[in-house]
C-alpha positions as CSV (number, residue, x, y, z in Angstrom):
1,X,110.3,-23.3,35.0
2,X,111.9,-23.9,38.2
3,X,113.3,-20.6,40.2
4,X,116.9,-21.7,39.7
5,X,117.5,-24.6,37.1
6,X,120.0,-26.8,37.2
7,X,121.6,-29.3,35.3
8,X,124.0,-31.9,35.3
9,X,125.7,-32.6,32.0
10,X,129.0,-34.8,31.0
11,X,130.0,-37.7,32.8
12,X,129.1,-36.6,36.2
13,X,128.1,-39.8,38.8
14,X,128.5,-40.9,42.1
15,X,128.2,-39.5,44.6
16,X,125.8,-36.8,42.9
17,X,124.0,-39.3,40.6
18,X,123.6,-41.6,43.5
19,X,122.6,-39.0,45.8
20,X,119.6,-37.9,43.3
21,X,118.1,-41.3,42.9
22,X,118.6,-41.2,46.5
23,X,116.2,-38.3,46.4
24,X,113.6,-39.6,44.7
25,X,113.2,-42.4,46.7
26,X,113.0,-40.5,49.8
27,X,110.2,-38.4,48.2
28,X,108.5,-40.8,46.7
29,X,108.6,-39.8,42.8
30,X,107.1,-42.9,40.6
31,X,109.7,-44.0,38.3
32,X,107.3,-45.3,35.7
33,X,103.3,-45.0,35.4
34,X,100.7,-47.9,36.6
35,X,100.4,-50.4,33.4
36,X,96.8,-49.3,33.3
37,X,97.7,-45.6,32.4
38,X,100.5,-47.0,30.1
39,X,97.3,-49.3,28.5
40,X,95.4,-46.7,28.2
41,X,97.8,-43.7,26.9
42,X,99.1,-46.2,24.3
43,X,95.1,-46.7,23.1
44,X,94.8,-43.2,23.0
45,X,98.1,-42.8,21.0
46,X,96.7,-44.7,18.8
47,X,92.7,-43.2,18.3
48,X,92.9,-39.3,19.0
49,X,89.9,-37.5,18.7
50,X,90.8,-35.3,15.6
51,X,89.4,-32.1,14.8
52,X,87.6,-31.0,11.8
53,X,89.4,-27.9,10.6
54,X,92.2,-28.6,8.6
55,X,95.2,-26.3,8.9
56,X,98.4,-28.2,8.3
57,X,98.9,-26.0,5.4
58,X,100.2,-23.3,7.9
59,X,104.5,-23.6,8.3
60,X,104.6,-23.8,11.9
61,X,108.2,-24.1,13.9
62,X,108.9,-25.4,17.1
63,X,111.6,-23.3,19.5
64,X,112.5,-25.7,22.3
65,X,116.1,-27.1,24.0
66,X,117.7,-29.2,21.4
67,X,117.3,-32.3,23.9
68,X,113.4,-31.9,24.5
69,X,111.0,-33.8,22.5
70,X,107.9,-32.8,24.7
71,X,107.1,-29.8,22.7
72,X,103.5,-27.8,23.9
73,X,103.9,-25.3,21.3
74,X,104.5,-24.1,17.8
75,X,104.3,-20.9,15.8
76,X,103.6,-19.2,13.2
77,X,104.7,-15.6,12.9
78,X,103.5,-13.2,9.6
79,X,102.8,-9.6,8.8
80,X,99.2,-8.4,8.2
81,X,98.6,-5.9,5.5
82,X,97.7,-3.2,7.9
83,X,101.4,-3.2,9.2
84,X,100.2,-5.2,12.2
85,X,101.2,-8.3,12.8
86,X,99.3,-11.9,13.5
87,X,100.4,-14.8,15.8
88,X,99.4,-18.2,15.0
89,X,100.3,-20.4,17.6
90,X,99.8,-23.9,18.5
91,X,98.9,-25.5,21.3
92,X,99.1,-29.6,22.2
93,X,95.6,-30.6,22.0
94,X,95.8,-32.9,25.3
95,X,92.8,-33.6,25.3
96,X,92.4,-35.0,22.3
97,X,94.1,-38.1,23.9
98,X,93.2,-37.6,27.7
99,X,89.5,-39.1,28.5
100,X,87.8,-37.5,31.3
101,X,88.1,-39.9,34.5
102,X,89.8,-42.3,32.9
103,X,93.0,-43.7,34.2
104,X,95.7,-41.5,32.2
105,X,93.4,-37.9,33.7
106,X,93.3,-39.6,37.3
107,X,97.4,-40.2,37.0
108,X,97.6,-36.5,35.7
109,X,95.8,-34.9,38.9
110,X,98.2,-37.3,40.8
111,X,101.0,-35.8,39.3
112,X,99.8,-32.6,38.6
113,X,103.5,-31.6,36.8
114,X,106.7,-32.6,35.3
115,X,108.7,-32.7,37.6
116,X,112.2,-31.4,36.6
117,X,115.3,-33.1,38.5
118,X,118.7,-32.0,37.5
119,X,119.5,-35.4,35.7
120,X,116.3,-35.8,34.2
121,X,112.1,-35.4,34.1
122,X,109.2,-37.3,36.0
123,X,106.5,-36.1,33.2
124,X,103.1,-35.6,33.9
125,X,101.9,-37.9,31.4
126,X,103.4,-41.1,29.9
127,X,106.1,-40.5,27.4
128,X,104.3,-42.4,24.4
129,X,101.8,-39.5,24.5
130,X,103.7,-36.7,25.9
131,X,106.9,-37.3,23.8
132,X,105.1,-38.7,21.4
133,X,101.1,-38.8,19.6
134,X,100.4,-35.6,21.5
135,X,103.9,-33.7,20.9
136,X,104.1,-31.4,18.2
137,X,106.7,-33.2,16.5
138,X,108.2,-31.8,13.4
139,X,106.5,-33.4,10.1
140,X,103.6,-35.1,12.0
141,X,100.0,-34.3,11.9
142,X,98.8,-33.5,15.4
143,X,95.3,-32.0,16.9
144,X,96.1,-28.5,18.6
145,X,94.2,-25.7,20.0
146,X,95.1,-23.2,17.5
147,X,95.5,-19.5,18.4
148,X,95.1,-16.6,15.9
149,X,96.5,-13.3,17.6
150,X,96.2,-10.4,15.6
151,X,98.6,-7.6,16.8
152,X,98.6,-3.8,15.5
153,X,101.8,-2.1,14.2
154,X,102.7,-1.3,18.0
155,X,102.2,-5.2,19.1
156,X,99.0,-4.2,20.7
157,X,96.2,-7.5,20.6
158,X,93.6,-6.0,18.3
159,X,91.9,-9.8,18.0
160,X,92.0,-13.5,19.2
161,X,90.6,-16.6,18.1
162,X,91.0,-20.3,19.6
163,X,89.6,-23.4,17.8
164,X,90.7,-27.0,17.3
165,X,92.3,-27.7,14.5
166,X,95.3,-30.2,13.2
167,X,98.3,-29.0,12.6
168,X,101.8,-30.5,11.4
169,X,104.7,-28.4,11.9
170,X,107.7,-28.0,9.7
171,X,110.9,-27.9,12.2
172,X,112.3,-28.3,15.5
173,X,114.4,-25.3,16.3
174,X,116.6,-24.5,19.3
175,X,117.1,-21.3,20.6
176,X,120.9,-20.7,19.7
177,X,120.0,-21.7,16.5
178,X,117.1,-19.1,16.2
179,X,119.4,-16.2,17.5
180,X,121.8,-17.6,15.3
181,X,119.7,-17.3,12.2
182,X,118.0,-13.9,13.2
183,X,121.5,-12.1,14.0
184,X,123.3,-13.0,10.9
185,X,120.3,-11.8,8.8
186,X,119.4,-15.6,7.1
187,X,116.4,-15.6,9.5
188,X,112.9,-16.8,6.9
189,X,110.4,-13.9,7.2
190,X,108.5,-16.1,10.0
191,X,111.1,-16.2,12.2
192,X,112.8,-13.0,12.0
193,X,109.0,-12.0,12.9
194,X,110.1,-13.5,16.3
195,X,112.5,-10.9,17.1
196,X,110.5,-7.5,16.0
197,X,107.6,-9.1,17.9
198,X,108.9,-9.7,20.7
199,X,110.7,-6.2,21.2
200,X,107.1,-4.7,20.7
201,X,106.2,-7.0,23.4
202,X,108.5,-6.3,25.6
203,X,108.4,-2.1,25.3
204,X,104.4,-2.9,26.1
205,X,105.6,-5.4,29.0
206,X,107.9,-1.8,30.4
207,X,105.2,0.6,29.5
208,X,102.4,-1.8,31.8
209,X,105.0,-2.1,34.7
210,X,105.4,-5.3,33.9
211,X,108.4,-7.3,34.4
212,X,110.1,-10.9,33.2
213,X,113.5,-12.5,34.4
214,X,115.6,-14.3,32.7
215,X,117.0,-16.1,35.2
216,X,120.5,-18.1,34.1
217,X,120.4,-21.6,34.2
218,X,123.3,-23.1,36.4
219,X,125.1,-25.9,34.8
220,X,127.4,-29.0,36.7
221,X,129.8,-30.7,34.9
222,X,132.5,-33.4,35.8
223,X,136.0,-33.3,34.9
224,X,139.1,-35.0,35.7
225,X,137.2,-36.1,39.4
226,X,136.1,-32.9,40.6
227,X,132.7,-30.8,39.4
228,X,132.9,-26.9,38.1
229,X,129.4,-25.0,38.4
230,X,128.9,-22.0,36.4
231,X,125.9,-19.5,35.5
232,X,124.4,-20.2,31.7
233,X,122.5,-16.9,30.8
234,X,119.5,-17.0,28.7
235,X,119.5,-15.5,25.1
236,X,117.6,-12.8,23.5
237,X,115.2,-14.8,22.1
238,X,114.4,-16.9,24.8
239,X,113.0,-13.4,26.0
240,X,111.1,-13.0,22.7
241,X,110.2,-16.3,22.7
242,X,108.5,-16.2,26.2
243,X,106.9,-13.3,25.1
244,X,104.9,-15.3,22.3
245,X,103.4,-17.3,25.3
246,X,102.8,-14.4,27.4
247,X,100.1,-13.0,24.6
248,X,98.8,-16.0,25.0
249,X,98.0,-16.2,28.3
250,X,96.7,-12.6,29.1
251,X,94.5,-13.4,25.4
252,X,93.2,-16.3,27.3
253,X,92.8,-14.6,30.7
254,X,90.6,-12.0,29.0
255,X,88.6,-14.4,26.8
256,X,88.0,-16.4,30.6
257,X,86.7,-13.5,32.4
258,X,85.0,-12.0,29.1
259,X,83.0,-15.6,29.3
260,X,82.7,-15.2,33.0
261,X,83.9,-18.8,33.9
262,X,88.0,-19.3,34.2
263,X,90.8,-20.1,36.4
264,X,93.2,-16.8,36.3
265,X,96.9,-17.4,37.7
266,X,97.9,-14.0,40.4
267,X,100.4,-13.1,41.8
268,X,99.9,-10.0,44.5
269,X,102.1,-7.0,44.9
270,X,106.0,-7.8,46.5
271,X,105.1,-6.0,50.4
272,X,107.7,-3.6,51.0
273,X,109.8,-5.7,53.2
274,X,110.7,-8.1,50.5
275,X,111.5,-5.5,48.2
276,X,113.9,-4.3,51.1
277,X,115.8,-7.1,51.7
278,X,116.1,-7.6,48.0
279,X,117.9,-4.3,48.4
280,X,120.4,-5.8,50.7
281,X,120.8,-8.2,48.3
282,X,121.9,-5.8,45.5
283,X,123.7,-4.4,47.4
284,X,126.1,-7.0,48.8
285,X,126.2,-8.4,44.9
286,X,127.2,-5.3,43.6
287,X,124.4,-4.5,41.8
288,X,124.1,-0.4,41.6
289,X,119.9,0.2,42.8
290,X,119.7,3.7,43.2
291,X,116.4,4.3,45.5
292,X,114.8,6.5,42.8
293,X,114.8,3.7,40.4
294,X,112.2,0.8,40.4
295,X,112.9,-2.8,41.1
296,X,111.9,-3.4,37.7
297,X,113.8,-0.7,35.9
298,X,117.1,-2.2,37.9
299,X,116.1,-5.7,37.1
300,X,116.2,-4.4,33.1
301,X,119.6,-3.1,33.5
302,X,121.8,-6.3,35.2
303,X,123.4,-8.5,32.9
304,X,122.4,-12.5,33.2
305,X,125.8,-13.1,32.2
306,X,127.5,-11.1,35.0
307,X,128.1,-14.0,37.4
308,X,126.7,-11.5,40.7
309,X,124.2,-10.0,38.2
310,X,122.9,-13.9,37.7
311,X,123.1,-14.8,41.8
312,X,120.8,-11.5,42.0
313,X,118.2,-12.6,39.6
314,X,117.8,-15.9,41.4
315,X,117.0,-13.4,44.4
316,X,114.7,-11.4,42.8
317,X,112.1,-14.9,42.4
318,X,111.9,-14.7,45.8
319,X,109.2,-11.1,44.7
320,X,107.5,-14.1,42.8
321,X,106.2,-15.9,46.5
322,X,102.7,-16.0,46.7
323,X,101.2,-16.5,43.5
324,X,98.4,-19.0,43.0
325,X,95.6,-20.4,40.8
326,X,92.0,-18.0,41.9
327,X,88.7,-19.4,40.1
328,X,85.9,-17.6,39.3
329,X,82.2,-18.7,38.3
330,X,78.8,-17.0,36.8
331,X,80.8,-14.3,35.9
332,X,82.0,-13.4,39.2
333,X,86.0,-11.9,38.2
334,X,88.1,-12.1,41.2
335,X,90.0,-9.2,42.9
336,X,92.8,-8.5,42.6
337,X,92.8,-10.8,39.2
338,X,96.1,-9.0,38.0
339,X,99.6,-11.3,37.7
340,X,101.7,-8.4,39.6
341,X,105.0,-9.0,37.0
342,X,102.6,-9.3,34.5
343,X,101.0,-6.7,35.4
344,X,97.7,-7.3,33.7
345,X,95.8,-10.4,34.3
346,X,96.9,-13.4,32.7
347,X,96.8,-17.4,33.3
348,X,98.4,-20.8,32.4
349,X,97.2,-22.2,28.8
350,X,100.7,-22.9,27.1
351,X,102.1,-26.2,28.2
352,X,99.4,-28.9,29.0
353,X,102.1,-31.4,28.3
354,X,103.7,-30.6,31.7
355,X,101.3,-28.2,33.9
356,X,97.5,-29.8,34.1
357,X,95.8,-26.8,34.9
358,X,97.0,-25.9,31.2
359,X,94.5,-28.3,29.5
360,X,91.3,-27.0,31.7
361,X,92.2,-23.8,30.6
362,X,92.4,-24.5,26.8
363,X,88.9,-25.8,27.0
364,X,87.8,-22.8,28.7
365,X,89.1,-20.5,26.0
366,X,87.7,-22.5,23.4
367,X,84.1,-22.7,25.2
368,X,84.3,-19.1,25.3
369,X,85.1,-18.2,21.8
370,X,82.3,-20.7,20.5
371,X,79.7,-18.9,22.9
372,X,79.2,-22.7,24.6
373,X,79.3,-24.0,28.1
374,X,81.9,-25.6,29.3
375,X,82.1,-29.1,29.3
376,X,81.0,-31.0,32.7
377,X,84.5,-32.0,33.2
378,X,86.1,-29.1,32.9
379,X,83.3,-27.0,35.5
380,X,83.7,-30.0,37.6
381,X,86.9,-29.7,37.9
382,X,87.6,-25.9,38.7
383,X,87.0,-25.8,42.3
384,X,89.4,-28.2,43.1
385,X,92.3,-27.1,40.4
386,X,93.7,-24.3,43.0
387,X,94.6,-27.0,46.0
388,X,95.9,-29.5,43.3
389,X,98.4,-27.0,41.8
390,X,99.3,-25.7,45.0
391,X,100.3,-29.4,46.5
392,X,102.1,-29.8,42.7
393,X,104.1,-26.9,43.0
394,X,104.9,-27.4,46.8
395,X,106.2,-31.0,45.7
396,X,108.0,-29.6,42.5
397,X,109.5,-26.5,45.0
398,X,110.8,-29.0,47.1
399,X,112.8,-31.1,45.2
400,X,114.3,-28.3,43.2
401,X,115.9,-26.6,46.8
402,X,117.2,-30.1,47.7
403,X,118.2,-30.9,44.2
404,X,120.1,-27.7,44.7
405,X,121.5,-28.5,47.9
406,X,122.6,-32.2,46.6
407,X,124.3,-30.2,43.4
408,X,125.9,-27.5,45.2
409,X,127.4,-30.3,48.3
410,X,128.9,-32.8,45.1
411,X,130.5,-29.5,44.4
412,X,131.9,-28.6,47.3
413,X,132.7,-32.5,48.4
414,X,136.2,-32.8,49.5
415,X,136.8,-29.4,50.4
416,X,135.7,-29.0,53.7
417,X,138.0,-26.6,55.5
418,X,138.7,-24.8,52.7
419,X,138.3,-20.6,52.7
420,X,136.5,-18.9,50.6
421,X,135.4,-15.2,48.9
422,X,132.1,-14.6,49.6
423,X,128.8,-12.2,50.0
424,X,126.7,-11.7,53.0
425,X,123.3,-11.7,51.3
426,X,120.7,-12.3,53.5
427,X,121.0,-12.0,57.7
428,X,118.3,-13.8,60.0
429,X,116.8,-10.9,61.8
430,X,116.1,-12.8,65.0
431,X,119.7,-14.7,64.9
432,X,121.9,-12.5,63.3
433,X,125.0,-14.9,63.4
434,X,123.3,-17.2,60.4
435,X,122.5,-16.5,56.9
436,X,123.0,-16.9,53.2
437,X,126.4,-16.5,51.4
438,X,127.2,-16.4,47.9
439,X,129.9,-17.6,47.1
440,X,132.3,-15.7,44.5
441,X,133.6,-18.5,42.8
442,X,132.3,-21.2,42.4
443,X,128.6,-20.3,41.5
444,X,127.4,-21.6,45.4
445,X,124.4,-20.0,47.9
446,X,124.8,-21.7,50.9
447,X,124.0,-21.0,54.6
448,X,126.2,-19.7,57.1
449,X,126.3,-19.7,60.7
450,X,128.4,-17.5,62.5
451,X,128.2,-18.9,66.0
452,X,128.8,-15.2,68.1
453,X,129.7,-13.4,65.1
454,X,127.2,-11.1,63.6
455,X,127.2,-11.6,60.4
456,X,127.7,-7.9,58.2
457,X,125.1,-7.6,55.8
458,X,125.8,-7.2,52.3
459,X,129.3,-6.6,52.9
460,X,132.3,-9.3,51.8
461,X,133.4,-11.7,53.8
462,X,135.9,-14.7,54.1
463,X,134.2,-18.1,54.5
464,X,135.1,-21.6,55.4
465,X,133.6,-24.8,54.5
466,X,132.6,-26.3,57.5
467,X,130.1,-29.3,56.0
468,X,129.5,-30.6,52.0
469,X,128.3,-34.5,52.2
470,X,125.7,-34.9,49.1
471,X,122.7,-36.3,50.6
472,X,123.6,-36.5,53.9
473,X,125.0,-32.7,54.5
474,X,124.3,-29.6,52.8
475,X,127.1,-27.1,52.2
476,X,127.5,-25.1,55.5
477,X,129.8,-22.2,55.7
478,X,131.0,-20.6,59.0
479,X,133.0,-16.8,58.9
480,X,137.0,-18.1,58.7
């Protein structure tokens, strides 16, 4: 997910629209795929290799935005006669469709991910597979890698299994609809499942020291001429949701270094300066951080749908700088192998669709449950994986901070000389006249340059728009 997504919705165009092709161009995004990958794909669409269990009988439900129709995953959510509990969950079976070295894998280690544009997607892979034969579509057969988590009566993994297998699931659900169902009590047994799961999950996720954001989506819509930007908090079960895939990955990260052959993702521990000036931040949002309480106890207690709360989870990815892909061979775990807001060690399986190391890692986990090797391709691969996803998410980084800065100066277009209420939030320590603001209304985090001023750190502060031009000037503030 990108650190602050964005979207444009309604009728909003030029300049923005303009402004974001613009974009593209400049970066060089492919607007469609070479016609032998779009040969290829649609051959593979066509002839999947299918596996040979059978388990189509199982009800499994997607939970996905209403829009998407590239859906990685599906579940399946029961109790076990123990009292425990046991996760199926499906995973797209890209490999099924993807040959090794062929022109649809080459295009995919191009790409490396979907990359997410407020107006749209550049996918990974072409749309006839990834939106379609190798999506797990409601009421179609498709091959998965399919997960069978058993959980105790605390939510505690007590046993995993990964095989192939096809699967067909039942329904396409979106996550209002799901906390719809489960808080008026018309929930099926399967999905209620979702929400008493997920709390276990998360107590285990505080009692590890572990920590997850739910960081707001920010929305841009056009009315009568002029934009309006506004913070969209996530729902409760988007939390309990992401906590399905969570399992998931720290199941597969100990299956991988069980095996002694994996790719682990790791994130090290925030140093003490960044957890400092996240501090400050708090601190000029409003956001009460006592010094006895822990950065994740305080991120627990903001509220995503507090507008300053919301600015200050976008601050606190900044912790989230530094994490990576390691490797490790002949059994040879890496240290430190721990994901530090995991807090355990964990990697990417869950969404070959749109993240390529996600379908090396699959085949891993599956290799290591059948007590195989595994396959050339995939050891071939490893090595290289790290670089590749680092260039990807470089690439991906970059276009969302100037899709950002395109949204926020089609915001603030037309305005310039305006005033404005504002937040100090960050201060340059070797230039102390420039900075970051945030903007009380509307939803903006801009920079600021004070020329001799120095600018007062986490303290309020009246602004004026000095620059908004989108594509050609990001939104500059100066102190009015």
């Amino acid at each position: 997910m990108p650190r602050r997504p964005i979207r444009v919705t309604g009728a909003a165009e030029a300049p923005l629209r303009a402004a974001l092709r613009a974009l593209r161009t400049e970066l060089q995004i492919p607007e469609t795929f070479p016609p032998a990958v779009l040969a290829e794909a649609e051959a593979a669409a066509k002839a999947p290799r299918l596996p040979a269990h059978d388990a189509t009988d199982i009800p499994f439900f997607t939970i996905d935005p209403p829009t998407s129709t590239d859906l990685d995953q599906a579940m399946h959510l029961a109790r076990r006669a123990d009292g425990g509990y046991r996760v199926h969950y499906a995973i797209a079976d890209v490999a099924a469709f993807v040959r090794p070295g062929g022109a649809v894998d080459a295009e995919a280690h191009r790409r490396v991910l979907t990359l997410y544009f407020p107006d749209g997607k550049v996918p990974l892979h072409p749309p006839v597979l990834s939106e379609g034969a190798a999506s797990l579509l409601p009421g179609e057969p498709r091959p998965a890698l399919l997960w069978r988590i058993d959980l105790d009566a605390d939510g505690r993994r007590v046993a995993t299994d990964v095989r192939r297998a096809l699967v067909r699931s039942r329904a396409k659900l979106d996550y209002a609809g799901v906390q719809r169902q489960i808080d008026s009590g018309t929930a099926p047994e399967p999905l209620a499942l979702l929400k008493d799961i997920g709390l276990l999950r998360e107590a285990l996720e505080t009692e590890r020291g572990g920590i997850s954001l739910s960081v707001p989506e920010q929305e841009i819509v056009e009315l009568d001429g002029s934009y309006s930007l506004a913070y969209r908090a996530p729902l409760p079960a988007d939390g309990w949701n992401a906590q399905i895939s969570l399992l998931t990955g720290m199941a597969a990260a100990d299956l991988m270094t069980a095996a002694g052959t994996g790719i682990l993702r790791t994130l090290p521990t925030a140093p003490d300066g960044a957890v400092a000036r996240l501090r400050r931040s708090a601190h000029a949002l409003g956001v009460d951080w006592p010094h006895h309480v822990s950065y994740a106890d305080v991120v627990r207690s903001v509220d995503p749908t507090n507008p300053r709360h919301a600015a200050f989870l976008q601050e606190c990815t900044t912790l989230l700088r530094g994490a990576g892909y390691t490797v490790f061979t002949d059994g040879g775990v890496p240290s430190p192998a721990v994901h530090a807001a995991v807090a355990d060690e964990y990697t990417h399986c869950t969404a070959p669709l749109r993240r390529l190391v996600d379908r090396y890692a699959g085949e891993l986990c599956v290799a290591a449950v059948a007590g195989e090797e595994p396959p050339a391709w995939v050891r071939e691969a490893l090595d290289s994986l790290p670089r590749e996803m680092a260039e990807g998410s470089r690439r991906a980084n970059n276009i969302e901070r100037e899709s950002v800065d395109i949204v926020e100066a089609a915001l603030l277009r037309g305005r310039i000389g305006e005033t404005f209420d504002a937040y100090v939030i960050d201060v340059k320590e070797r230039e102390p006249a420039v900075g970051t603001v945030h903007l009380d209304e509307p939803a903006v985090v801009a920079r600021i340059e004070g020329g001799d001023v120095r600018l007062p750190l986490g303290e309020w502060l009246r602004v004026r728009l000095t620059q908004a031009d989108p594509g050609r000037a990001k939104a500059l503030f100066a102190p009015a």
